[in-house]
Z-matrix of the N, CA and C atoms (Angstrom, degrees):
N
C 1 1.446
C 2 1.522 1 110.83
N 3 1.408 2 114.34 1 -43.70
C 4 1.279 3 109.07 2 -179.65
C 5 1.736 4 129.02 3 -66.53
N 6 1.506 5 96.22 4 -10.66
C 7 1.402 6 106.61 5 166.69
C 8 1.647 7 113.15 6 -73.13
N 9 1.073 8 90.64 7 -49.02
C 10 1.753 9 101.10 8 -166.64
C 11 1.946 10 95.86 9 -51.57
N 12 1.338 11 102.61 10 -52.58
C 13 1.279 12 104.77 11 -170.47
C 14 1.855 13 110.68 12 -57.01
N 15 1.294 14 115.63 13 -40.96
C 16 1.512 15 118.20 14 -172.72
C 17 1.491 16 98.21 15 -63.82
N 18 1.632 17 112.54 16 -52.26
C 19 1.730 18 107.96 17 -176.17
C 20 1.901 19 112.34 18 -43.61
N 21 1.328 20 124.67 19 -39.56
C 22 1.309 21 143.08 20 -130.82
C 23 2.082 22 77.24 21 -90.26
N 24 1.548 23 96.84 22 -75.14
C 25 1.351 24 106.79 23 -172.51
C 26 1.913 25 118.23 24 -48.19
N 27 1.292 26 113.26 25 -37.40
C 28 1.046 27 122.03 26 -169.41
C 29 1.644 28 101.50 27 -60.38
N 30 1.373 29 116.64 28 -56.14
C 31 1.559 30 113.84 29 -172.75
C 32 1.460 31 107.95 30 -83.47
N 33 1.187 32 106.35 31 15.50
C 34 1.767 33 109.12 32 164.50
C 35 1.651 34 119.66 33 -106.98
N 36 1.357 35 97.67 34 -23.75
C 37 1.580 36 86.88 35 174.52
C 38 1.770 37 119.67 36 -100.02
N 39 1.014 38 117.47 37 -166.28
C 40 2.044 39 126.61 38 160.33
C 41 1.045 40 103.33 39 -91.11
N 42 1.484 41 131.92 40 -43.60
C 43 1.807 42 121.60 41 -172.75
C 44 1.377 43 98.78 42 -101.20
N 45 1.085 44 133.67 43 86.85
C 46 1.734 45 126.96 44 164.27
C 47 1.608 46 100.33 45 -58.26
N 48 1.309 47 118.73 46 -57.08
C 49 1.673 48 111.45 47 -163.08
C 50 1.415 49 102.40 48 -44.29
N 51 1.575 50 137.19 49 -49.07
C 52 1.374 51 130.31 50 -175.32
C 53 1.578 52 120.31 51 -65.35
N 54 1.572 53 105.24 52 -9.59
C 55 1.918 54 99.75 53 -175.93
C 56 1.986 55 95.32 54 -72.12
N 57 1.555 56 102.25 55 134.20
C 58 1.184 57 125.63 56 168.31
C 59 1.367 58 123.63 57 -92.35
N 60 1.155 59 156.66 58 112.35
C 61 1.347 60 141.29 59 157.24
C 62 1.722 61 131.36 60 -103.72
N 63 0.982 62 110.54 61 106.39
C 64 1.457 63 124.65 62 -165.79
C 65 1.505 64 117.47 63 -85.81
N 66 0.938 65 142.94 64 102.36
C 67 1.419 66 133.98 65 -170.83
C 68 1.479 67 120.48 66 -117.11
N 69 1.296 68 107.05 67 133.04
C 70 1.611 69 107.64 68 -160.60
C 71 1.544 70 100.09 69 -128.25
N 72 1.510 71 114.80 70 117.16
C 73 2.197 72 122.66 71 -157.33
C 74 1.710 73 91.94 72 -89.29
N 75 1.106 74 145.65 73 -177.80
C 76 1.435 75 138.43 74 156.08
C 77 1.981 76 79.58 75 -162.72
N 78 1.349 77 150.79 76 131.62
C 79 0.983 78 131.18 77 -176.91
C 80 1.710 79 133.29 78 4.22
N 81 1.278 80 104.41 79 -113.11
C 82 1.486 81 92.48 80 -176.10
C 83 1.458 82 108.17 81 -78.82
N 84 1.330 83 101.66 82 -6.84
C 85 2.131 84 93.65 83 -177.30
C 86 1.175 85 113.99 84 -88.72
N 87 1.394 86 103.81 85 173.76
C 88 2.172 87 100.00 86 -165.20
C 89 1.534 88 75.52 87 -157.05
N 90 1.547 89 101.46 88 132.40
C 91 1.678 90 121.62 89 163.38
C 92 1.409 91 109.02 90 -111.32
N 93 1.290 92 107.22 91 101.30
C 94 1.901 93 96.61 92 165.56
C 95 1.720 94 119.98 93 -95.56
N 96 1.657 95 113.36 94 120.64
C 97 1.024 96 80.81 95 173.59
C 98 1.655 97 108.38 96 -105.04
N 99 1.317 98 124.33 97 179.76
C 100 1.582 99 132.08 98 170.30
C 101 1.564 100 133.50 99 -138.73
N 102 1.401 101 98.05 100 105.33
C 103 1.322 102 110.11 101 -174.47
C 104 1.923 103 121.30 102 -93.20
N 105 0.993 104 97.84 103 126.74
C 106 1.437 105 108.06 104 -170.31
C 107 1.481 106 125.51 105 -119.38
N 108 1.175 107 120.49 106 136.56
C 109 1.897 108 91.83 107 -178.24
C 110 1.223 109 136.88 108 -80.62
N 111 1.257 110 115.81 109 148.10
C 112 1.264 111 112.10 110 -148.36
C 113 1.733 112 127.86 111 -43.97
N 114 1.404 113 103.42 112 -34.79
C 115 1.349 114 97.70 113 179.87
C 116 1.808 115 119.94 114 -59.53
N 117 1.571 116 99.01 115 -13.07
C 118 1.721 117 94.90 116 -166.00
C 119 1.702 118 96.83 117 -96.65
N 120 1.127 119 124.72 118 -16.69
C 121 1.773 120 124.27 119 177.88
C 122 1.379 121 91.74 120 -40.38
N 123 0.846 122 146.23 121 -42.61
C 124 1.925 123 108.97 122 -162.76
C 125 1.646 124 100.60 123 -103.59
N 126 1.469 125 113.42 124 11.10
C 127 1.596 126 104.98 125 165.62
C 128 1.867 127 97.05 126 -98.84
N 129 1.032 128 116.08 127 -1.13
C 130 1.442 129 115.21 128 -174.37
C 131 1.673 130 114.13 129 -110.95
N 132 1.210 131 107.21 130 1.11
C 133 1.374 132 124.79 131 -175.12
C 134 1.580 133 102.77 132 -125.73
N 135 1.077 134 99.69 133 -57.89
C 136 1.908 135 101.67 134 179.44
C 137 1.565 136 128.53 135 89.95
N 138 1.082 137 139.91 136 165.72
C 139 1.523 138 115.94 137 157.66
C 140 0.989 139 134.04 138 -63.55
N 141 1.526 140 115.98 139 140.01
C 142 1.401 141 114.06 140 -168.16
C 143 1.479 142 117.21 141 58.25
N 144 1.345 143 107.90 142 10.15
C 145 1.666 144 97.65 143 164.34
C 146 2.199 145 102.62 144 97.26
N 147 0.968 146 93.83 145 -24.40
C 148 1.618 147 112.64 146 -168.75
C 149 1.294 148 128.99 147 -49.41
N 150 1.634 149 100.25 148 -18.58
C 151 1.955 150 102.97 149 157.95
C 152 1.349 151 111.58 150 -85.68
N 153 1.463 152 106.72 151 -42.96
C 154 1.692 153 121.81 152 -174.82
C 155 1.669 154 104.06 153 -39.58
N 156 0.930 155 111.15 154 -68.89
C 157 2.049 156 126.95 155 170.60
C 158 1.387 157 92.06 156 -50.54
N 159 1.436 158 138.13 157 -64.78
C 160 1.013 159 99.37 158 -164.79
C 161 1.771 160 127.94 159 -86.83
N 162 0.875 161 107.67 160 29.25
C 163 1.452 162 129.23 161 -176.48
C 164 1.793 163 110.94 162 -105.88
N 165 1.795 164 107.89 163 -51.45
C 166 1.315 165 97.39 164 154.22
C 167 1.311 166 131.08 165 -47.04
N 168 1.534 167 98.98 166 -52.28
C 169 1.525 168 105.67 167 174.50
C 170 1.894 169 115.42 168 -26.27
N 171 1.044 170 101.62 169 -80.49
C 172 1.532 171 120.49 170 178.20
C 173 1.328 172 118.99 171 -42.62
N 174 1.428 173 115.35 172 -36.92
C 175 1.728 174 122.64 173 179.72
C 176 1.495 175 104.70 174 -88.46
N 177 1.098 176 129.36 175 -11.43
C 178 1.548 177 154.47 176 158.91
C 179 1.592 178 119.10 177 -70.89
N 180 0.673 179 115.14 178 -21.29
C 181 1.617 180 132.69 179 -173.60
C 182 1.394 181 87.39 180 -107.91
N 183 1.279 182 119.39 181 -72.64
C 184 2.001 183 118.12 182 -152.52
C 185 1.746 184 96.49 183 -46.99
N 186 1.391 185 107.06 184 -45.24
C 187 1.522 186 129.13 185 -160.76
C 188 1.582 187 102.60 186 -76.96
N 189 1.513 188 136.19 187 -34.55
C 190 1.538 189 123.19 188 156.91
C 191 1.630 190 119.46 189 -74.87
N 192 1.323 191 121.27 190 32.99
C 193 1.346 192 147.84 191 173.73
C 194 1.896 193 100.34 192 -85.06
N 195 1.467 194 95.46 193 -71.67
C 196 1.523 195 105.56 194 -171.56
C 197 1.744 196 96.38 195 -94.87
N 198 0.676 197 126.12 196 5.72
C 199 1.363 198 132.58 197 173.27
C 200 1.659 199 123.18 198 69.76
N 201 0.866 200 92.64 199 45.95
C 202 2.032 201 116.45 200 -163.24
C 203 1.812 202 92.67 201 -109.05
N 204 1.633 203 102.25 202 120.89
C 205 1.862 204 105.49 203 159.59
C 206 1.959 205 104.44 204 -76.95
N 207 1.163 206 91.57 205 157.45
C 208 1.468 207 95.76 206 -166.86
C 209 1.542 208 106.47 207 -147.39
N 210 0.818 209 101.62 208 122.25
C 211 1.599 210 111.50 209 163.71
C 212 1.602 211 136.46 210 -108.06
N 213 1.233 212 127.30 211 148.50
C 214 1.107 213 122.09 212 -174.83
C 215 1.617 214 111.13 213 -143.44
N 216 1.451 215 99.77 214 125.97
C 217 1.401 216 114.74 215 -164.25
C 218 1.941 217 105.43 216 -108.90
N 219 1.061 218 116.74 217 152.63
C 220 1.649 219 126.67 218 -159.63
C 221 1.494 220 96.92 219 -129.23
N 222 1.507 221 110.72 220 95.49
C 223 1.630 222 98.39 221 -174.38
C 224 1.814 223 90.50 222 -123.80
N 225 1.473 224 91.60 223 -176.15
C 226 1.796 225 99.11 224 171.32
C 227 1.316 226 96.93 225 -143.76
């Protein structure tokens, strides 16, 4: 999952080298979080929130593959 998520973010922002992805397993749950620099957060969030969802979406999908809930958190 944490791949899927770095590919996703990388061609969304201007600084790819600074996107971070942190991933934290607890059994079947998976926390990703993703740090980006600051200037690219609202290309990684979007209006109204509307890439962000659709980005869970997708890391949500890869992740009912192996059958893992997954979350993904948007920090700075």
């Amino acid at each position: 999952m944490k791949e899927v998520l770095e590919i996703i973010a990388k061609a969304l922002v201007e600084n790819p080298d600074e996107v971070q992805v942190t991933e934290y397993e607890d059994g079947d749950s998976i926390t990703l979080e993703l740090r980006v620099a600051d200037g690219d957060m609202g290309k990684v969030i979007g209006k109204q929130g509307r890439i962000a969802k659709a980005i869970r979406t997708v890391v949500k999908a890869a992740a009912s593959i192996e059958n893992k809930h997954v979350s993904v958190d948007i920090v700075q």
